[in-house]
C-alpha positions in Angstrom: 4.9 -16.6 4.3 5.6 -13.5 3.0 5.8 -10.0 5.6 4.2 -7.3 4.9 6.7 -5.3 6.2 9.2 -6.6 4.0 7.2 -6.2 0.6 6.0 -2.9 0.8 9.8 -1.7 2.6 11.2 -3.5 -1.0 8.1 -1.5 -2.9 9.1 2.1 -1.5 12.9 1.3 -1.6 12.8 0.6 -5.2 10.6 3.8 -6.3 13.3 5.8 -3.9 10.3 7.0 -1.8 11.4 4.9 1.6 12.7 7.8 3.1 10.8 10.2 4.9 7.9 8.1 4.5 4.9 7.7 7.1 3.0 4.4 7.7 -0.5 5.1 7.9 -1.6 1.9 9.2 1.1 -0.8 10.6 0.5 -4.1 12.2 1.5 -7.4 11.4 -1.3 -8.1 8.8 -1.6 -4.8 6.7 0.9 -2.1 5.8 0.0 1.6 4.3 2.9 3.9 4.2 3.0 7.0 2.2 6.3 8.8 0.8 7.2 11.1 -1.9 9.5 9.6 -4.6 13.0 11.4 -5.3 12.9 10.2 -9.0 11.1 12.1 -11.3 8.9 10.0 -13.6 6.8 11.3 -16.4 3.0 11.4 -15.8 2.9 9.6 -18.9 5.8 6.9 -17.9 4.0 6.1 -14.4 2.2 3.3 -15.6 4.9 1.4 -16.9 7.1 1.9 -13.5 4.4 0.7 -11.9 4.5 -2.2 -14.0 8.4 -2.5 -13.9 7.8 -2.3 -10.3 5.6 -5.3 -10.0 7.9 -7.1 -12.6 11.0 -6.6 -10.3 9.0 -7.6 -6.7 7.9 -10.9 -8.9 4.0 -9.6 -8.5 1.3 -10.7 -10.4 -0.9 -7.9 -11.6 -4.8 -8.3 -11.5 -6.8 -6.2 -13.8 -9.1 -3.9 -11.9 -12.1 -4.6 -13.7 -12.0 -8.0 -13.2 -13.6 -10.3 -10.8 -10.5 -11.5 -9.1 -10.0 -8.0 -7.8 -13.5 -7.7 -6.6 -13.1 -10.6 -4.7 -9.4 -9.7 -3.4 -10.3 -6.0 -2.6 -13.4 -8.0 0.1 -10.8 -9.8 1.3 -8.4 -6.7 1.9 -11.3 -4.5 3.9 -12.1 -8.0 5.7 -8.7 -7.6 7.0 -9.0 -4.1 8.0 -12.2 -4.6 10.1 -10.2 -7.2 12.0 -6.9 -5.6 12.6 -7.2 -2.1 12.7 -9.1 0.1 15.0 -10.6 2.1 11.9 -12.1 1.2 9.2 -14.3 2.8 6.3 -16.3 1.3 3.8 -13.8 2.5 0.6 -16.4 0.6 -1.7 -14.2 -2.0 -2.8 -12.6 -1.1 -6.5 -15.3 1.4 -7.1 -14.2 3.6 -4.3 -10.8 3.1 -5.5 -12.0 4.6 -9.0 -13.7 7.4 -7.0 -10.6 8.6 -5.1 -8.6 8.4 -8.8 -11.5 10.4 -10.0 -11.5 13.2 -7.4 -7.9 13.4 -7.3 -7.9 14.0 -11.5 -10.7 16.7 -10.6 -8.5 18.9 -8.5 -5.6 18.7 -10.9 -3.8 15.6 -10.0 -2.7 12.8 -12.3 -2.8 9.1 -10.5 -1.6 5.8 -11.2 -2.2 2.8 -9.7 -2.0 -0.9 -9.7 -3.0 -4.1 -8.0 -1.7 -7.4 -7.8 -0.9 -10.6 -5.4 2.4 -12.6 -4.7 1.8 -15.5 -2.5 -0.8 -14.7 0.4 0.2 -10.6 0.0 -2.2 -8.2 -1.6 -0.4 -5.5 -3.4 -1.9 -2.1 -4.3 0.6 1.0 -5.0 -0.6 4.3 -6.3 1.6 7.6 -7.4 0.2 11.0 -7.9 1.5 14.5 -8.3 0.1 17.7 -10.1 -1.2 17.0 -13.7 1.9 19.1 -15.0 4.2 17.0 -13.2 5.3 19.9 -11.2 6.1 19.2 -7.9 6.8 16.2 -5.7 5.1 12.7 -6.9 3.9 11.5 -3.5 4.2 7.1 -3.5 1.4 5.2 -1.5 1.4 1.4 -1.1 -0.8 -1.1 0.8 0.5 -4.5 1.4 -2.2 -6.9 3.0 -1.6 -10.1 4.6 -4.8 -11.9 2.5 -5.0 -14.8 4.9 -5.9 -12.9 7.9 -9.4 -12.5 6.2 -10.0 -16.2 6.5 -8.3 -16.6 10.0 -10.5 -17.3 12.9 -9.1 -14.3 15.0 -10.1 -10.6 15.9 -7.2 -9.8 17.8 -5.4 -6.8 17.3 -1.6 -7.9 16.4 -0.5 -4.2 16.8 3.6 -4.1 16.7 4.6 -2.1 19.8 8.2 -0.7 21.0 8.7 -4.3 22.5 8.2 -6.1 19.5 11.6 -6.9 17.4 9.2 -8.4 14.4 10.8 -5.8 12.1 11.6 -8.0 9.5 15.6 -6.3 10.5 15.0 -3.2 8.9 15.6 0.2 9.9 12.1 2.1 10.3 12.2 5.6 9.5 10.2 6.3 12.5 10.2 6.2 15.9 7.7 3.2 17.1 8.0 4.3 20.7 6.3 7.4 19.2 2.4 7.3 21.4 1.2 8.0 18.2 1.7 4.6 16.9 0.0 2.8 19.8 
């Protein structure tokens, strides 16, 4: 089985936007961290790194007007209402499309794509201003998809005590209270 950890510490490593970055949810069953990429791609380019991206990490894209991803993305917020103390309705791939299209209201160009590898949901998403001014800021979820079909509703929070790392360096503190 495949950590989450690991896959979305390989996605952020490889579009140089590990460091720095901030998880915005983190147990052992779903990942969000957020970074801003040192490499400075194109607005028009970003859809082919993404690709590339997905090519080198051996993921299997899933278009996101098809029913596959319908299905996946229920699966994803199933996981979300069992380990994570938050959650709000995003609207499956429809609220997905709303965030792009807000974001492309205020002057933003985004990119995103989906896929799966094994039992991990992939989404990753780069934006920056539409004149590619500026930093491009790097967000990617990583979902373990066989929580949603587990039996439990236990929290599997990773604490200061827990060494289930994956033997990587986090670039923050997890003794932090915030992260509690």
């Amino acid at each position: 089985m495949l950590e989450v950890m690991q896959v979305s510490r390989k996605i952020m490593d490889y579009l140089d936007a590990f460091n720095g970055s901030k998880p915005v949810v983190h147990n052992n069953d779903a990942m969000i961290i957020k970074g801003i990429s040192r490499r400075k791609i194109p607005v028009d380019e970003r859809q082919s790194v993404l690709n590339e991206t997905f090519l080198a990490m051996n993921i299997d894209e899933i278009s996101v007007d098809s029913q596959e991803a319908s299905e996946l993305t229920e699966k994803i917020d199933l996981v979300f209402k069992k380990t994570t103390g938050v959650f709000d309705e995003a609207n499956g791939i429809l609220g997905i499309e709303k965030l792009k299209n807000t974001f492309e209201i205020t002057g933003f160009a985004i990119n995103y794509i989906m896929g799966k590898k094994d039992n991990i949901a992939v989404y990753i998403a780069m934006w920056s201003d539409k004149s590619g001014a500026g930093p491009m800021f790097v967000e990617c979820m990583v979902v373990n998809i066989m929580a949603a079909d587990s039996d439990y509703d236990i929290r599997k929070e990773v604490s200061a005590n827990d060494d289930n790392n994956g033997g990587f360096d986090l670039p923050f503190d997890m003794s932090d209270p915030s992260f509690k």
